[in-house]
C-alpha positions as protocol buffer text, in pm:
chain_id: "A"
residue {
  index: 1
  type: UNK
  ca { x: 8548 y: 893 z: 5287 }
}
residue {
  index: 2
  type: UNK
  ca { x: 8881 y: 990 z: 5446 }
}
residue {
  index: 3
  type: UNK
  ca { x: 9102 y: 1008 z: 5150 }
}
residue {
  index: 4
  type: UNK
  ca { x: 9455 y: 1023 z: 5345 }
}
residue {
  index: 5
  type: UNK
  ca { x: 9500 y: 911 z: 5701 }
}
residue {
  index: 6
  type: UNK
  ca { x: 9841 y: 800 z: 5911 }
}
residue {
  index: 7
  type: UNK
  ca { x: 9887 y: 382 z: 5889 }
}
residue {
  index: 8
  type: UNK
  ca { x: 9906 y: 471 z: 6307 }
}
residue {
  index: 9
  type: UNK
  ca { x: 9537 y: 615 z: 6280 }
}
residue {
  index: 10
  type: UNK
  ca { x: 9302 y: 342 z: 6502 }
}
residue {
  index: 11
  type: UNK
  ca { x: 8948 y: 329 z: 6442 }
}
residue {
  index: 12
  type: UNK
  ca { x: 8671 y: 167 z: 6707 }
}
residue {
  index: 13
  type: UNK
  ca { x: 8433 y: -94 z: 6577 }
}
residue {
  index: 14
  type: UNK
  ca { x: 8177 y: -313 z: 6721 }
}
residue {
  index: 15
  type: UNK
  ca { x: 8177 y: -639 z: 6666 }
}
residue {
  index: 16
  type: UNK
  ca { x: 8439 y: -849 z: 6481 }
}
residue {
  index: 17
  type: UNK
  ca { x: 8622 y: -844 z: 6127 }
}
residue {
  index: 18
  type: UNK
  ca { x: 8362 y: -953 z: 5891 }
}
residue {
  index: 19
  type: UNK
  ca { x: 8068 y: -747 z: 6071 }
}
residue {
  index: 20
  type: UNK
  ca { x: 7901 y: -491 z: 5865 }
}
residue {
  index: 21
  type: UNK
  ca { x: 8092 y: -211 z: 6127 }
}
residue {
  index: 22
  type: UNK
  ca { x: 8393 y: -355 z: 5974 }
}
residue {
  index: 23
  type: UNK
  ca { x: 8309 y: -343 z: 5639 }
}
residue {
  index: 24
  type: UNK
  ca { x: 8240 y: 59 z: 5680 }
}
residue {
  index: 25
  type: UNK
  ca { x: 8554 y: 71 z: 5850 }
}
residue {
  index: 26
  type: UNK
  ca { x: 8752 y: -74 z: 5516 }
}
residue {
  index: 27
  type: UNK
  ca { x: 8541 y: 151 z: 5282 }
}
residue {
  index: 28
  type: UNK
  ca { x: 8599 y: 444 z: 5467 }
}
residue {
  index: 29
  type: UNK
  ca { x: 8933 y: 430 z: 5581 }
}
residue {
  index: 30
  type: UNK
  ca { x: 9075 y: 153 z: 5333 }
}
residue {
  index: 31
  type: UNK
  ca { x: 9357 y: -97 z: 5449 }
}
residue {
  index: 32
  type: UNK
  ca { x: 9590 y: 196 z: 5601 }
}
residue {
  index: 33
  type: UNK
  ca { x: 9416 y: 190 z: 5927 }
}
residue {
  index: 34
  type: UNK
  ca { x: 9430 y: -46 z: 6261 }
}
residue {
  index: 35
  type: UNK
  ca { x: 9111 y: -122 z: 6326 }
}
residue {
  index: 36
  type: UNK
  ca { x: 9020 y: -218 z: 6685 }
}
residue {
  index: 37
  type: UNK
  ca { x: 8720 y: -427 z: 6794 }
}
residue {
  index: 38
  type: UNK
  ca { x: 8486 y: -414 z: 7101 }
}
residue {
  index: 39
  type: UNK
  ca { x: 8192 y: -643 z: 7211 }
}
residue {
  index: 40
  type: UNK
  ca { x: 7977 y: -316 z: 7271 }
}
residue {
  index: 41
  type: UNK
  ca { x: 7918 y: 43 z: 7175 }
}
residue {
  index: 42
  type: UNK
  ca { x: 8040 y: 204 z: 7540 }
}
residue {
  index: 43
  type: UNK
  ca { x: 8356 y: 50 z: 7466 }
}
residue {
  index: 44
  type: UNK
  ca { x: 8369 y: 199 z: 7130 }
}
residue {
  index: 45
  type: UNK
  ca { x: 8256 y: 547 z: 7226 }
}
residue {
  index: 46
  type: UNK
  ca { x: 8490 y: 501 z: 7570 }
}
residue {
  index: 47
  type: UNK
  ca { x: 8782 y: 453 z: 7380 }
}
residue {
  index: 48
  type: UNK
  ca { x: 8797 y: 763 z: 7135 }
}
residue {
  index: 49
  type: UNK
  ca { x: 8675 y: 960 z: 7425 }
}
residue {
  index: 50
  type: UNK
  ca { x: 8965 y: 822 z: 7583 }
}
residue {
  index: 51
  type: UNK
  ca { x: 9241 y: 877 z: 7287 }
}
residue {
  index: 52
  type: UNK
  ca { x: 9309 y: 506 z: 7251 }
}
residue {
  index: 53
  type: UNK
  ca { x: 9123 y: 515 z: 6931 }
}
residue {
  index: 54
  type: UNK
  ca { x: 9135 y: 830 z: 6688 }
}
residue {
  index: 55
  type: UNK
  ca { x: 8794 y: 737 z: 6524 }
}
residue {
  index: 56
  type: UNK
  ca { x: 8458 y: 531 z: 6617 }
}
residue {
  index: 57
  type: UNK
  ca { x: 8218 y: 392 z: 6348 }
}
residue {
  index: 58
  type: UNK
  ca { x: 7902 y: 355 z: 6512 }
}
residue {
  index: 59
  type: UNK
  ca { x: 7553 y: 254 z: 6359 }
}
residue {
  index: 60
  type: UNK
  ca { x: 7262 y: 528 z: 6416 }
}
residue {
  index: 61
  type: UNK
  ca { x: 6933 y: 431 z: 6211 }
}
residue {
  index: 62
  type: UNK
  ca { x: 6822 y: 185 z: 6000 }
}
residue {
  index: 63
  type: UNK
  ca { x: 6614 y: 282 z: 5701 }
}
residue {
  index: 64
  type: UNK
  ca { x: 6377 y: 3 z: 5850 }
}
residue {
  index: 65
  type: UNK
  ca { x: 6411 y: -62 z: 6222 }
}
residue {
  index: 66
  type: UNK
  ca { x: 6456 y: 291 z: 6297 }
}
residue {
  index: 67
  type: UNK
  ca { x: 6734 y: 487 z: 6538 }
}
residue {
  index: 68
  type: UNK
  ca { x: 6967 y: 317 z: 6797 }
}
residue {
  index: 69
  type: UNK
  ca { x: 6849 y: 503 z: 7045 }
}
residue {
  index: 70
  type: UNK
  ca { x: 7115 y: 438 z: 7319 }
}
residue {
  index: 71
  type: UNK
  ca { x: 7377 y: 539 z: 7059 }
}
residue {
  index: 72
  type: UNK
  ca { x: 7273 y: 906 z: 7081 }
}
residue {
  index: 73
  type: UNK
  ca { x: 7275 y: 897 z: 7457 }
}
residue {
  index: 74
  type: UNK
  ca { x: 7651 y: 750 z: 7414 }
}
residue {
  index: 75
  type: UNK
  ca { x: 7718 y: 1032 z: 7160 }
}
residue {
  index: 76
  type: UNK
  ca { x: 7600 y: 1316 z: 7373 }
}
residue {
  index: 77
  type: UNK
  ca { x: 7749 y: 1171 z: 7744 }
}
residue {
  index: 78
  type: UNK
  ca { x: 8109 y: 1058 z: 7611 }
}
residue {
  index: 79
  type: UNK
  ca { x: 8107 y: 1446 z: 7425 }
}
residue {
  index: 80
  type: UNK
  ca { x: 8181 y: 1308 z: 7103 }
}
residue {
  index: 81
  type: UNK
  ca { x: 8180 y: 1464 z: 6779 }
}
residue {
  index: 82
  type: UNK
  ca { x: 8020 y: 1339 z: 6440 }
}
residue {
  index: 83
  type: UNK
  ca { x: 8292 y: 1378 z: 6154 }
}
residue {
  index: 84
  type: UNK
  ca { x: 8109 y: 1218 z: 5902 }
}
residue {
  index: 85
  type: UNK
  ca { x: 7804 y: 969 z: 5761 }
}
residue {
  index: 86
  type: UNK
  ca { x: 7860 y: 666 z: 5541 }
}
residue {
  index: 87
  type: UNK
  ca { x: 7557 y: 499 z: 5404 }
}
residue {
  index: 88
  type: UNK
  ca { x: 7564 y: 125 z: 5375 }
}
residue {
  index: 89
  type: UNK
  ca { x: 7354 y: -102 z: 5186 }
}
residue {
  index: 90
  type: UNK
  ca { x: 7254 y: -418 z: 5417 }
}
residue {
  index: 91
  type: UNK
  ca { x: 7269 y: -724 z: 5203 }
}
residue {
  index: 92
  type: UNK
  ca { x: 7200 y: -999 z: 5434 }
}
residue {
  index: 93
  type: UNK
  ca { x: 7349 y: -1377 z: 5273 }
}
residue {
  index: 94
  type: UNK
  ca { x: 7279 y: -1721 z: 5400 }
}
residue {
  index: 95
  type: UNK
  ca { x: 7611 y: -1903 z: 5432 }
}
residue {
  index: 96
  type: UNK
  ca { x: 7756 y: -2268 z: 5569 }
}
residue {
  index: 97
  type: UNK
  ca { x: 8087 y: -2496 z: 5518 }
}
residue {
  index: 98
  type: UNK
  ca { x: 8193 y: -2581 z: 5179 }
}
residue {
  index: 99
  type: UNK
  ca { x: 7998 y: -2868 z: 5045 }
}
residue {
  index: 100
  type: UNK
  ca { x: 7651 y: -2802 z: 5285 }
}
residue {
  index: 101
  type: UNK
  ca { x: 7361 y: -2734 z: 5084 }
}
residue {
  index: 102
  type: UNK
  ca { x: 7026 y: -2557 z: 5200 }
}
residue {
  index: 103
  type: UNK
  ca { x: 6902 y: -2860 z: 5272 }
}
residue {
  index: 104
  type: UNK
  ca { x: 7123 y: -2972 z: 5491 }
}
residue {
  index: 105
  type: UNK
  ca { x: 7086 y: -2715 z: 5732 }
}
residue {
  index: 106
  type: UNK
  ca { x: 6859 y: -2756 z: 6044 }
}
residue {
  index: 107
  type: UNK
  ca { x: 6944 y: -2408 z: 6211 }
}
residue {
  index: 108
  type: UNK
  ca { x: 7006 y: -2070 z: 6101 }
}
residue {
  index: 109
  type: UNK
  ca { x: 7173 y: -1863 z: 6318 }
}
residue {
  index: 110
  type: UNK
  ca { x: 7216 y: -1464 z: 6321 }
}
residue {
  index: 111
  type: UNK
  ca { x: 7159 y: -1119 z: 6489 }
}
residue {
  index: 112
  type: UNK
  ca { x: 6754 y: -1115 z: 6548 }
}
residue {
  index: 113
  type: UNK
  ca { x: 6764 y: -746 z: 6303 }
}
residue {
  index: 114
  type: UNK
  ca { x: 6934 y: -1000 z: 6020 }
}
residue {
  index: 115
  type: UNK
  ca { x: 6643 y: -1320 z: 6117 }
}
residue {
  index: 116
  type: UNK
  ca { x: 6362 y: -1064 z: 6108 }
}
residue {
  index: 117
  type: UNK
  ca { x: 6439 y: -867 z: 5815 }
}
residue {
  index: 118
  type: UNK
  ca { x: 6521 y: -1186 z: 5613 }
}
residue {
  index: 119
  type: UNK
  ca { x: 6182 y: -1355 z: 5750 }
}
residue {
  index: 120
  type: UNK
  ca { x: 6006 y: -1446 z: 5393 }
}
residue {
  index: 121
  type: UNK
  ca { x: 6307 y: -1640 z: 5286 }
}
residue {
  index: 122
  type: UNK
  ca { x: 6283 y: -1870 z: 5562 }
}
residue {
  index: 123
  type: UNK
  ca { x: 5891 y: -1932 z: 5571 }
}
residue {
  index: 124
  type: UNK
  ca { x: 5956 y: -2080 z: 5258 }
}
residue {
  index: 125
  type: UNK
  ca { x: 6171 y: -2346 z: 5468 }
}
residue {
  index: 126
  type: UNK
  ca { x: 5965 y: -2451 z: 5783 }
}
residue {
  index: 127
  type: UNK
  ca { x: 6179 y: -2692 z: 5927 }
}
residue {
  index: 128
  type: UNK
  ca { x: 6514 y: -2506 z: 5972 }
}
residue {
  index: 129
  type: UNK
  ca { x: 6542 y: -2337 z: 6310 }
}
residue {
  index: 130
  type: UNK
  ca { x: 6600 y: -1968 z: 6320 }
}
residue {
  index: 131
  type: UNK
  ca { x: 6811 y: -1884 z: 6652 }
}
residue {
  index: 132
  type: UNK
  ca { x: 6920 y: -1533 z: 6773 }
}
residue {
  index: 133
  type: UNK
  ca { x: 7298 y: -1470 z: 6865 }
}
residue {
  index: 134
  type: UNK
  ca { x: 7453 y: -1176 z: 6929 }
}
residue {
  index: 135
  type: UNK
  ca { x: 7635 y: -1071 z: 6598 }
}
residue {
  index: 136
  type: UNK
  ca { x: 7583 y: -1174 z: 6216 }
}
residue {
  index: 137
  type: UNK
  ca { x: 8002 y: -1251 z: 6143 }
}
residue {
  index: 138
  type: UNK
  ca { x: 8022 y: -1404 z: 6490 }
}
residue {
  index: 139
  type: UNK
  ca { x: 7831 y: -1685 z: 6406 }
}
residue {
  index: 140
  type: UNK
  ca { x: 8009 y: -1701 z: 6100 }
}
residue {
  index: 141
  type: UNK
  ca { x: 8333 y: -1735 z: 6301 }
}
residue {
  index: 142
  type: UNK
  ca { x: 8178 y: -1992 z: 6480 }
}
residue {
  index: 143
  type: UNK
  ca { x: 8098 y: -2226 z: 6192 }
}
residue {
  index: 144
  type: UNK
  ca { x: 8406 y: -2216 z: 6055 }
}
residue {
  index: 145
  type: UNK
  ca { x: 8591 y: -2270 z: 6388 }
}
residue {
  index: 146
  type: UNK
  ca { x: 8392 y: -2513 z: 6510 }
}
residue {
  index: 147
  type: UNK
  ca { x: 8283 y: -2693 z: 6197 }
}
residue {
  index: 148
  type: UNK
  ca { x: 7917 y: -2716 z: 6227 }
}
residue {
  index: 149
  type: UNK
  ca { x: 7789 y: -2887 z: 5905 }
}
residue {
  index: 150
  type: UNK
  ca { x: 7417 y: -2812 z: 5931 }
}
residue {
  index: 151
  type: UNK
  ca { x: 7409 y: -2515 z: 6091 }
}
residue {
  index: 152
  type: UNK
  ca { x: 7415 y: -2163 z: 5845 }
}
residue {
  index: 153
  type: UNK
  ca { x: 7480 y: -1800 z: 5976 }
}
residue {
  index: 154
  type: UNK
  ca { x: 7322 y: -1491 z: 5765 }
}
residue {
  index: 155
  type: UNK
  ca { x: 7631 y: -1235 z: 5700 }
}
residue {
  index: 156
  type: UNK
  ca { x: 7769 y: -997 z: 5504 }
}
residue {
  index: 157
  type: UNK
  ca { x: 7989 y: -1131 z: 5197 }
}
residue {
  index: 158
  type: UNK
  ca { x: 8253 y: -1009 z: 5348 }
}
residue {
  index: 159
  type: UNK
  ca { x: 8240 y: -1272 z: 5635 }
}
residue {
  index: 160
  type: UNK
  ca { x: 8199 y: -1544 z: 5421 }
}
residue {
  index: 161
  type: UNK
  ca { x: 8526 y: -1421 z: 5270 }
}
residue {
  index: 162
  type: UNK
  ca { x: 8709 y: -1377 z: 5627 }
}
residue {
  index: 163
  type: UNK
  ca { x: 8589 y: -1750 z: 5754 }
}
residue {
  index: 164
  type: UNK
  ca { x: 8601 y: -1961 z: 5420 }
}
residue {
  index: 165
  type: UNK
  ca { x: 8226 y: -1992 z: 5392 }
}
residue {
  index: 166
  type: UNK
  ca { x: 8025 y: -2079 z: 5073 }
}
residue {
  index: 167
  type: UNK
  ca { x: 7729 y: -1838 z: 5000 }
}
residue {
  index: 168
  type: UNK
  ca { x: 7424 y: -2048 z: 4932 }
}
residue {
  index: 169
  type: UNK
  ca { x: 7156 y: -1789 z: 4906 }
}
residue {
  index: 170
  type: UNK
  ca { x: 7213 y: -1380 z: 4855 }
}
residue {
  index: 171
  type: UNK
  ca { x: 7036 y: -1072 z: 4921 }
}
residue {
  index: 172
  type: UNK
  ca { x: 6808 y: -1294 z: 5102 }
}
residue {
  index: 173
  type: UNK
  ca { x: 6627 y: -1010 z: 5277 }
}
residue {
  index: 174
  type: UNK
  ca { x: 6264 y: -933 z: 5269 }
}
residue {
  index: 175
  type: UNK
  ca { x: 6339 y: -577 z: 5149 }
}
residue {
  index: 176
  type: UNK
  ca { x: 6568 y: -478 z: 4887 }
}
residue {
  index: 177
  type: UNK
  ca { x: 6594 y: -107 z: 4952 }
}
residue {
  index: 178
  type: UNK
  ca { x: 6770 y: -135 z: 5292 }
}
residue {
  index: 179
  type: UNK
  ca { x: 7016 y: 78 z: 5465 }
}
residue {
  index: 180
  type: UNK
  ca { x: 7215 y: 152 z: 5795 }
}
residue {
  index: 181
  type: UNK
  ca { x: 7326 y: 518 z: 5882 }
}
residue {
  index: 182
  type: UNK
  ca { x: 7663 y: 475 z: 6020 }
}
residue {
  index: 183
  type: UNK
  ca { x: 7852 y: 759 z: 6177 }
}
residue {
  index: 184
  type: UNK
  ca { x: 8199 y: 845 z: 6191 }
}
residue {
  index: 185
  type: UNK
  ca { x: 8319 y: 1003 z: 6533 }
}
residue {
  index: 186
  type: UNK
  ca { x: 8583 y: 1161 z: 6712 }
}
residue {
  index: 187
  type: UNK
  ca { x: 8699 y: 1305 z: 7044 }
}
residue {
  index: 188
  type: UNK
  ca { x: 8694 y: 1676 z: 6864 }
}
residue {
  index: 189
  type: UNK
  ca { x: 8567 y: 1904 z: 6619 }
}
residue {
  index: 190
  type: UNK
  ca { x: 8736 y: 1893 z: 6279 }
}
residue {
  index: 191
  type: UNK
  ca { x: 8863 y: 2209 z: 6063 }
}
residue {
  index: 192
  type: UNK
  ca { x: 8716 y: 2085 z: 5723 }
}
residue {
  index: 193
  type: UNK
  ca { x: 8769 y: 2290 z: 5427 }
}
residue {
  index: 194
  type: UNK
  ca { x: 8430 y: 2231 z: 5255 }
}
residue {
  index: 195
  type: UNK
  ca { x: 8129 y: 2358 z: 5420 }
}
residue {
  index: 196
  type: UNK
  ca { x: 7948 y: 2129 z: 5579 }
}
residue {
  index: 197
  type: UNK
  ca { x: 7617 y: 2053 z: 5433 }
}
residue {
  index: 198
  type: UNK
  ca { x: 7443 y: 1831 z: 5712 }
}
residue {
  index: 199
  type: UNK
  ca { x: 7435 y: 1921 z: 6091 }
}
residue {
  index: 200
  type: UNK
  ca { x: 7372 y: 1714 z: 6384 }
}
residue {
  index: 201
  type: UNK
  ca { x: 7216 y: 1909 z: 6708 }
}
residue {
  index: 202
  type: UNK
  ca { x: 7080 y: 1850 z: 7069 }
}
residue {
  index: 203
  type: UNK
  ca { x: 6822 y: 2088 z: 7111 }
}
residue {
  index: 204
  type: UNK
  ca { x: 6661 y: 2090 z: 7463 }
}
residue {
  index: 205
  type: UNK
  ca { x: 6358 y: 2376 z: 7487 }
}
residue {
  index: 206
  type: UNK
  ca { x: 6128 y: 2472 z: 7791 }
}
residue {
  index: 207
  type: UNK
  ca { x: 5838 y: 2265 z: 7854 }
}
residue {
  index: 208
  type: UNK
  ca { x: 5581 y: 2481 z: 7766 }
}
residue {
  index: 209
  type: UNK
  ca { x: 5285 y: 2524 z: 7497 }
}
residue {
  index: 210
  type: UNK
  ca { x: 5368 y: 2519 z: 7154 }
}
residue {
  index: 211
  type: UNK
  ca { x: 5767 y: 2486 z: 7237 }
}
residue {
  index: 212
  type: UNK
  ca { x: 5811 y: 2201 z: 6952 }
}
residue {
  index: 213
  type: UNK
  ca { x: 5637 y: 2407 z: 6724 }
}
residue {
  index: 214
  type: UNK
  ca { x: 5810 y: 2703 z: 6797 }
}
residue {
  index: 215
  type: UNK
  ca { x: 6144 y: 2507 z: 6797 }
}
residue {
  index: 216
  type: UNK
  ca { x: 6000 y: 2351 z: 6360 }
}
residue {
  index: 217
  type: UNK
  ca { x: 5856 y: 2719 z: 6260 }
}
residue {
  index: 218
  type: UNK
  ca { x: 6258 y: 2900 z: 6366 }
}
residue {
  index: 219
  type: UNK
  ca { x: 6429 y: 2568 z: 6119 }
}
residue {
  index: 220
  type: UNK
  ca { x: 6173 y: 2633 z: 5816 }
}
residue {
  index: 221
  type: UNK
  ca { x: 6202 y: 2981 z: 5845 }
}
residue {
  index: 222
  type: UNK
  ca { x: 6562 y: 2967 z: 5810 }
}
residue {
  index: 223
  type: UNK
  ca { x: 6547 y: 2728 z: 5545 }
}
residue {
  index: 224
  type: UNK
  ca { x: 6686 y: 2423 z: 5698 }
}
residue {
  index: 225
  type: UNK
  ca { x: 6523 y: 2093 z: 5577 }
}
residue {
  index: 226
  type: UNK
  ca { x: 6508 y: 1836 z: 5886 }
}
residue {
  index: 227
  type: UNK
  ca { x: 6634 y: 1504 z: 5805 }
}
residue {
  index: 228
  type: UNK
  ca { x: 6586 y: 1346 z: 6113 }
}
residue {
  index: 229
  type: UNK
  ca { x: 6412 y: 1435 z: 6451 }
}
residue {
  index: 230
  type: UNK
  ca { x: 6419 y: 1212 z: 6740 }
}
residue {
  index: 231
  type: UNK
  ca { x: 6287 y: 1303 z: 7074 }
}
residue {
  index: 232
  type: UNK
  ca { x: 6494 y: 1170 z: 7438 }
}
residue {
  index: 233
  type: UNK
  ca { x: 6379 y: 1206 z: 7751 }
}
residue {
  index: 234
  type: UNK
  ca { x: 6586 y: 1376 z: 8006 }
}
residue {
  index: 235
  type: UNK
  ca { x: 6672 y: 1166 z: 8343 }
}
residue {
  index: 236
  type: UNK
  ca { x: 6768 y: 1483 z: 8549 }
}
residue {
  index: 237
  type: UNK
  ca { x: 6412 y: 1624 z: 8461 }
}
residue {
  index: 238
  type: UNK
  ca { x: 6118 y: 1419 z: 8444 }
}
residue {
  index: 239
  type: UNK
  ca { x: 5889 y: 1485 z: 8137 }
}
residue {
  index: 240
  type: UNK
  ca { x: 6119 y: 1699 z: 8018 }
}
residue {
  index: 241
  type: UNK
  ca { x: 6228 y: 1633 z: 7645 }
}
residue {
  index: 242
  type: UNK
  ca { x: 6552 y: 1692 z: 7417 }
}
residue {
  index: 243
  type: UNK
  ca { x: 6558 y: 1710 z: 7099 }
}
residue {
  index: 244
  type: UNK
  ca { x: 6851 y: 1492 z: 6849 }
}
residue {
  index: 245
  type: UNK
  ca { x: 6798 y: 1670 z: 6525 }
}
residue {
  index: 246
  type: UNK
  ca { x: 6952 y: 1641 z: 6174 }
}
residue {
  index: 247
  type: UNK
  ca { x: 6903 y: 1924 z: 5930 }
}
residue {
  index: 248
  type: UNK
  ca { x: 7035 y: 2018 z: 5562 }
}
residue {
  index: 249
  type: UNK
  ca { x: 7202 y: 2331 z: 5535 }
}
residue {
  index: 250
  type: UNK
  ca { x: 7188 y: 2491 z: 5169 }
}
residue {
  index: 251
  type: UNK
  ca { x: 7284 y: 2833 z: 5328 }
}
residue {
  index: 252
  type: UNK
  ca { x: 7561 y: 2887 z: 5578 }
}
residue {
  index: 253
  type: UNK
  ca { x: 7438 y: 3150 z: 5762 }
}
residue {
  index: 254
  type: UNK
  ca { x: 7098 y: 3090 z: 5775 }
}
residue {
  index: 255
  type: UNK
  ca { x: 7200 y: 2779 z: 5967 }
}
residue {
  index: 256
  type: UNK
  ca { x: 7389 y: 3024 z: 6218 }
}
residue {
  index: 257
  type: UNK
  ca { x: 7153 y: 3240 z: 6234 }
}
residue {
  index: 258
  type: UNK
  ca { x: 6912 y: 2993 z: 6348 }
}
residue {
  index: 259
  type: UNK
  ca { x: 7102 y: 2869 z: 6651 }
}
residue {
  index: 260
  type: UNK
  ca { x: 7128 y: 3198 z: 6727 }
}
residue {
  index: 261
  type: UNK
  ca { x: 6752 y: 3290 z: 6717 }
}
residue {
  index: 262
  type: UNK
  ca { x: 6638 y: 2968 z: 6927 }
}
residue {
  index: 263
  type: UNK
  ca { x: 6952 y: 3046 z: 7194 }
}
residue {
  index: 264
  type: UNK
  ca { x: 6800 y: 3376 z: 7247 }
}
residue {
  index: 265
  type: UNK
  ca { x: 6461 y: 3248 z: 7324 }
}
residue {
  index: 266
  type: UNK
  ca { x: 6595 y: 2991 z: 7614 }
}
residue {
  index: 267
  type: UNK
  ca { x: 6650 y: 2670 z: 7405 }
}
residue {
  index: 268
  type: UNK
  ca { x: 6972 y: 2485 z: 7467 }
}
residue {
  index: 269
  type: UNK
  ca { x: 7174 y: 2376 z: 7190 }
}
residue {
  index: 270
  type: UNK
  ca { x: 7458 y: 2178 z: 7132 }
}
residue {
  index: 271
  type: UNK
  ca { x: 7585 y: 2081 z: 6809 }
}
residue {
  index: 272
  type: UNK
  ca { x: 7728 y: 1710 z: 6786 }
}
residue {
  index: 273
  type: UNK
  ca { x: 7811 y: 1749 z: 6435 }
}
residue {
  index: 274
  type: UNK
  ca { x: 7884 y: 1906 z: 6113 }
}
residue {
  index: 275
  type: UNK
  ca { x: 7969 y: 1731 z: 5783 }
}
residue {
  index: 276
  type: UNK
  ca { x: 7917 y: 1664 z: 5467 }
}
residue {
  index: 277
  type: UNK
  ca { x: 7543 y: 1481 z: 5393 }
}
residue {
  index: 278
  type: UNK
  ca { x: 7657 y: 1155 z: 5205 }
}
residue {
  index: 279
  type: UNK
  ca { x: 7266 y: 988 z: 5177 }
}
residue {
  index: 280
  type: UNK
  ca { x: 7211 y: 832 z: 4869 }
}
């Protein structure tokens, strides 16, 4: 996605190498990057808010769990800004040592997202033990370090490549269409040269009949086609909602002219992003 960056340019992950954060991070940004990894997202979002990292990769939605909600509150408090989208497909693979076949294996070990959305494969196998851990390449890590013979971890290929583990099932999950919105983000807005095609926004509007619709009816009207709308509530005012929206722009100044037109009748807005829309 970012076709030349500085070898010096650091970019915040979760998790460790082999996790699917990482593998965005080497098919965005390649090999000419250092890529820095933290055990949680506030560390991620802390340190390019910070300047210790020039860009965070941070998972948003999943085409079947649904939005990370507590990543848009990180977005919005550490005043972050959303560069850019990549669109992974989640291919979730059972792995083990060298030499262990599915047999062997008496546990099965993973992030609970990977256990549940690979749950058909396994009720084919009753008697291996499905166990939640924190991260898919962790456990991956883990086998390999600690040489567990009958014990498999459900990764990304990519892990089994990092930690010398054979694949003995792929694609293994229950749905094939399956994808995780990852966004790309930085401590500031960037000058791009294309116009941006996909927008980001925080819209908070009074709490009073008909404001949602109100808020819809000023987007359509100005031709904006809404992606994604996901409602937060606000701590400082009870009840009160805001609004994370994503919208398609096919016309520059409609777009414009619609923050304009909800700003003038008492709607806060903020944008968090504009970029290029990269869905598949």
């Amino acid at each position: 996605m970012v076709s030349s960056i500085p070898i010096s340019t650091k970019i915040a992950i979760q998790g460790i190498p082999g996790s699917f954060h990482h593998q965005v991070a080497l098919e965005c940004f390649g090999d000419a990057s250092s890529i820095k990894c933290y055990d949680v997202f506030e560390q991620v979002a802390k340190s390019v808010a910070e300047g210790s990292c020039d860009f965070g990769i941070m998972a948003i939605e999943n085409s079947i769990a649904g939005a990370i909600l507590p990543n848009y509150d990180l977005i919005d408090r550490h005043k972050l800004y959303i560069d850019g989208e990549h669109y992974l497909p989640i291919s979730h693979n059972l792995m083990a040592l060298p030499g262990t076949t599915l047999e062997d294996l008496t546990e099965v070990q993973s992030h609970p997202m990977a256990l549940l959305q690979c749950h058909n494969f396994f009720e084919k196998y009753p008697t291996i033990k499905l166990t939640s851990e924190k991260d898919t390449a962790s456990v991956a890590k883990k086998i390999r370090q600690n040489g567990l013979s009958a014990i498999g971890a459900i990764a990304s290929k990519t892990a089994a490549d990092i930690y010398g583990l054979d694949i003995l099932a792929e694609d293994i999950q229950s749905f094939k269409e399956n994808y995780t919105r990852f966004i790309l983000l930085k401590s500031g807005k960037s000058t791009g040269v294309l116009p941006p095609s996909k927008a980001s926004l925080k819209i908070t509007i009074k709490n009073e009949k008909g404001g949602l619709a109100k808020l819809l009816t000023t987007l359509a009207e100005h031709d904006l086609d809404l992606s994604k709308i996901q409602s937060i509530p606000l701590m400082e005012r009870p009840w009160d909602y805001a609004f994370f929206i994503d919208v398609l722009i096919s016309d520059w100044m409609q777009y414009k002219n619609s923050l304009h037109q909800l700003e003038t009748t008492g709607a806060t807005v903020k944008i968090l992003g504009e970029y290029i829309n990269q869905k598949p």
